[in-house]
C-alpha positions in Angstrom: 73.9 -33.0 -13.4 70.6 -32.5 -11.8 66.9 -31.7 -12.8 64.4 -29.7 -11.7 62.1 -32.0 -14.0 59.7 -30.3 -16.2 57.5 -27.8 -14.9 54.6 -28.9 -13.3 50.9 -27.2 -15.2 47.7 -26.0 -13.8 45.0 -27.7 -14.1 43.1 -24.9 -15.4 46.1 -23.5 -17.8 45.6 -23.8 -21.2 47.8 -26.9 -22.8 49.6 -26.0 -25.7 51.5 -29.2 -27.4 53.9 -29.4 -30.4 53.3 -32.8 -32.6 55.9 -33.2 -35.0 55.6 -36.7 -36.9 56.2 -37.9 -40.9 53.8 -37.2 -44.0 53.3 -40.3 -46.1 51.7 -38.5 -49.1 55.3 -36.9 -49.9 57.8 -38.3 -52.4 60.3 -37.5 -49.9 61.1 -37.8 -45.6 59.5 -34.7 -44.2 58.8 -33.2 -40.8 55.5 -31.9 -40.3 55.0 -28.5 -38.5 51.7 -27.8 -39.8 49.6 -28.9 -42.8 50.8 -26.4 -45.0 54.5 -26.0 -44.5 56.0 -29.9 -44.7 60.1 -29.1 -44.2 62.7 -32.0 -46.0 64.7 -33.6 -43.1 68.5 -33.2 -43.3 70.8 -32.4 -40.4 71.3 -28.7 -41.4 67.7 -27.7 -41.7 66.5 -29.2 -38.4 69.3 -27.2 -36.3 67.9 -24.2 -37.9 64.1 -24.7 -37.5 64.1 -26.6 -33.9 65.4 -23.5 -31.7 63.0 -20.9 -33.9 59.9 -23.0 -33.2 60.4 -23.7 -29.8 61.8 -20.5 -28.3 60.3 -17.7 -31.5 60.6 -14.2 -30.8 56.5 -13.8 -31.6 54.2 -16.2 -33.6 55.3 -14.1 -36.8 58.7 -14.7 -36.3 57.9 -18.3 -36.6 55.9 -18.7 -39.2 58.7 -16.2 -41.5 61.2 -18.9 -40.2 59.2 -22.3 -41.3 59.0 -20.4 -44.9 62.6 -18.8 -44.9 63.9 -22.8 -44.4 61.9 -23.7 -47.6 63.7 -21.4 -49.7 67.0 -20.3 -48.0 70.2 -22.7 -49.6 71.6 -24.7 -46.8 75.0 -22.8 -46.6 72.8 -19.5 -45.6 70.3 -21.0 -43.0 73.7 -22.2 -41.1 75.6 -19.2 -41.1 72.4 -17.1 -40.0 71.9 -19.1 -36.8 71.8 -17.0 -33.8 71.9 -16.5 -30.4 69.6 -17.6 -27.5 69.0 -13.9 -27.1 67.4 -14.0 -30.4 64.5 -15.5 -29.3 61.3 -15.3 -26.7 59.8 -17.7 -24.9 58.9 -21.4 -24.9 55.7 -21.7 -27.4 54.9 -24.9 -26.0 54.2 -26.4 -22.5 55.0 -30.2 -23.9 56.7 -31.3 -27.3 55.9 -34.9 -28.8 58.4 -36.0 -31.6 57.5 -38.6 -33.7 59.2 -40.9 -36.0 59.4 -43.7 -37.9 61.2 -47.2 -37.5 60.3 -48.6 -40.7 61.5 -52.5 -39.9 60.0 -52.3 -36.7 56.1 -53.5 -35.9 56.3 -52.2 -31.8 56.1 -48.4 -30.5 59.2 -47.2 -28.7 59.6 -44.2 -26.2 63.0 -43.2 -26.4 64.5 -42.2 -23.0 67.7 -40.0 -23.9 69.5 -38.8 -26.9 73.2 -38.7 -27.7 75.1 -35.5 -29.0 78.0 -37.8 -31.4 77.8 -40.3 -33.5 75.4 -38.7 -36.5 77.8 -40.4 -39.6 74.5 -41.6 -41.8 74.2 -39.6 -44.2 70.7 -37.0 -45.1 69.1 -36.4 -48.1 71.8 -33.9 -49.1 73.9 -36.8 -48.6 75.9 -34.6 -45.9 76.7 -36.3 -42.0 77.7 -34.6 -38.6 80.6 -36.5 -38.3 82.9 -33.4 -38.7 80.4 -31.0 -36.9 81.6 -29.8 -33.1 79.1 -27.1 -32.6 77.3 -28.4 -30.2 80.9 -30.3 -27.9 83.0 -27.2 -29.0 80.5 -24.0 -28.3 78.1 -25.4 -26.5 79.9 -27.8 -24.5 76.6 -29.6 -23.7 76.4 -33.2 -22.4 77.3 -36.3 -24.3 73.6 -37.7 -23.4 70.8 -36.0 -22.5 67.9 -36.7 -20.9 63.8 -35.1 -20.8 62.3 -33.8 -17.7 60.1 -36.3 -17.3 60.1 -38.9 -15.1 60.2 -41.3 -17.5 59.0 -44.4 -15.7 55.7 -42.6 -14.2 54.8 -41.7 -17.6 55.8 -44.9 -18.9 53.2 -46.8 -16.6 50.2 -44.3 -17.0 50.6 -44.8 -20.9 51.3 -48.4 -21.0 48.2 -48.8 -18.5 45.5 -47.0 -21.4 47.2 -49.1 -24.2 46.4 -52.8 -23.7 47.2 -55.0 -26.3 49.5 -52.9 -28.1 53.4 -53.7 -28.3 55.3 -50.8 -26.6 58.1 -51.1 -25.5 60.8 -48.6 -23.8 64.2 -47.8 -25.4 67.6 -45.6 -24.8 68.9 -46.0 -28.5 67.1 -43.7 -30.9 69.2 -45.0 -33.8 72.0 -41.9 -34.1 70.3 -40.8 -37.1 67.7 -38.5 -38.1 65.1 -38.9 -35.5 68.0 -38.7 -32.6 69.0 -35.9 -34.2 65.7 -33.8 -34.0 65.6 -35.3 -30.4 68.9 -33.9 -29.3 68.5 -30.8 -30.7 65.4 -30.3 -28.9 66.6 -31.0 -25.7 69.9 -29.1 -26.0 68.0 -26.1 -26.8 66.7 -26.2 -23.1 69.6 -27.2 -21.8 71.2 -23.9 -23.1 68.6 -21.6 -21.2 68.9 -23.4 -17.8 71.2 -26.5 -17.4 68.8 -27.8 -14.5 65.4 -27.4 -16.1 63.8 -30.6 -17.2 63.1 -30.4 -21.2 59.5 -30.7 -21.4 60.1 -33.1 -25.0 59.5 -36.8 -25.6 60.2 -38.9 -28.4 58.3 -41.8 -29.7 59.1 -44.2 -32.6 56.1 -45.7 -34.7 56.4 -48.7 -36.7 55.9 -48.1 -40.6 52.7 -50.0 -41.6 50.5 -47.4 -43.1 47.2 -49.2 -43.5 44.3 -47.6 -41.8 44.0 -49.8 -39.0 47.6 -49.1 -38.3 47.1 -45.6 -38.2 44.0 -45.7 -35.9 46.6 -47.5 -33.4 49.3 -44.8 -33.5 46.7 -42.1 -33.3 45.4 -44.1 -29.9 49.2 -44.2 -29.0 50.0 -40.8 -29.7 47.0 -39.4 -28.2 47.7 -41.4 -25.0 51.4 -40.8 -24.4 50.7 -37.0 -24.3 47.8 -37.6 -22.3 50.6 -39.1 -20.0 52.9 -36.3 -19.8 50.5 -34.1 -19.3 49.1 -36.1 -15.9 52.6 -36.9 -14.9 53.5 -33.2 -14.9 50.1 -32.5 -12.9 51.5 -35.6 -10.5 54.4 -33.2 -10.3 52.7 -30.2 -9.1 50.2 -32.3 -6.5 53.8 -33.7 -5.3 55.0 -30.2 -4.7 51.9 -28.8 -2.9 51.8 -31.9 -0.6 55.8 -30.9 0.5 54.5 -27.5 1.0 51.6 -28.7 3.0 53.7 -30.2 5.2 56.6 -27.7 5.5 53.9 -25.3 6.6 52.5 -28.2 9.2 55.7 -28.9 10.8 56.2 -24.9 11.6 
């Protein structure tokens, strides 16, 4: 299956990025969307809030659908998912997902996502095991992959982080943090099979001491600094092709 990678940004566009990540201050395993609207993390919930905040029909709509999952039982939120015709437009030019590997004390960047396999169970003590919504009706890939090219932005990261222990990685865990991944991915997929999914996902060890948290802010900060240059690599790539083309005519 080929990619058209992800679509290359103007220098003079207007960024917009989508930072998901964990809240430490919670009793429980959240997903941050903003400050005020911290969403529990079970399989159910993030295939209903993953498509409405990346493709809304209008900033409204989003917002309504971050407080509907707060207060909707499970049971509803899956039987009211809807079509791709439901919603708009991409709200974001990059997404940056972030979890947490707990026993780890290294940053991974996790190059692909699998659609099986989800059998841990959630906070609602429910798995995927059983679930064939995404083999059955969407038929989508068994793996799938982001836009990027993953080993450009790989090296313009790894060059602004010196010191710190990163490290690349195809196995997200087949867990919670896959899960968001894939469903991120298979949500561009959907709209156009050969578009490159603008989404990354990075894995953060789980010391919580300031210093440690000054580190994954620097590491953060500096992966999406990375996509966004790669993708600009892409566009200067493009213009020299054209350049050419037009010489050889």
């Amino acid at each position: 299956m080929g990619s058209r990678g992800v679509e290359t940004i103007d220098e003079k566009k207007e960024i917009k990025v989508l930072v998901t990540g964990f809240v430490h201050d919670l009793p429980n395993t959240h997903i941050t969307l903003t400050k005020a609207s911290p969403i529990p993390v079970v399989y159910k919930t993030i295939r209903h809030v993953i498509p409405r905040l990346l493709f809304p029909a209008s900033t409204e709509d989003q917002a309504s659908h971050i407080r509907d999952t707060q207060t909707v039982p499970f049971a509803d939120l899956l039987a009211a998912r809807s079509s791709i015709e439901d919603h708009g437009k991409p709200l974001y030019d990059f997404i940056l997902h972030i979890g947490m590997a707990a026993p780890r004390k290294y940053f991974t960047l996790e190059s692909c996502a699998h659609r099986d396999g989800y059998i841990a169970r959630d906070e609602a003590g429910e798995t995927m095991e059983a679930d064939s919504l995404w083999h059955d009706e969407y038929k989508s890939p068994g793996i799938l992959k982001p836009g990027f090219d993953i080993e450009d932005v790989w090296k313009r990261w790894k060059s602004g982080l010196m010191g710190v222990d990163i490290r690349p990685s195809s196995d997200a865990g087949r867990f919670l943090c896959e899960f968001i991944y894939y469903t991120s991915l298979v949500e561009y997929w959907r709209r156009d099979h050969d578009a490159g999914p603008p989404v990354l996902f990075l894995h953060v060890p789980g010391q919580n001491e300031e210093v440690d948290i000054q580190v994954g802010r620097k590491v953060a900060l500096g992966l999406i600094g990375a996509m966004v240059m790669s993708s600009r690599r892409g566009k200067d790539k493009g213009e020299a092709k054209e350049e050419a083309a037009g010489l050889d005519q």
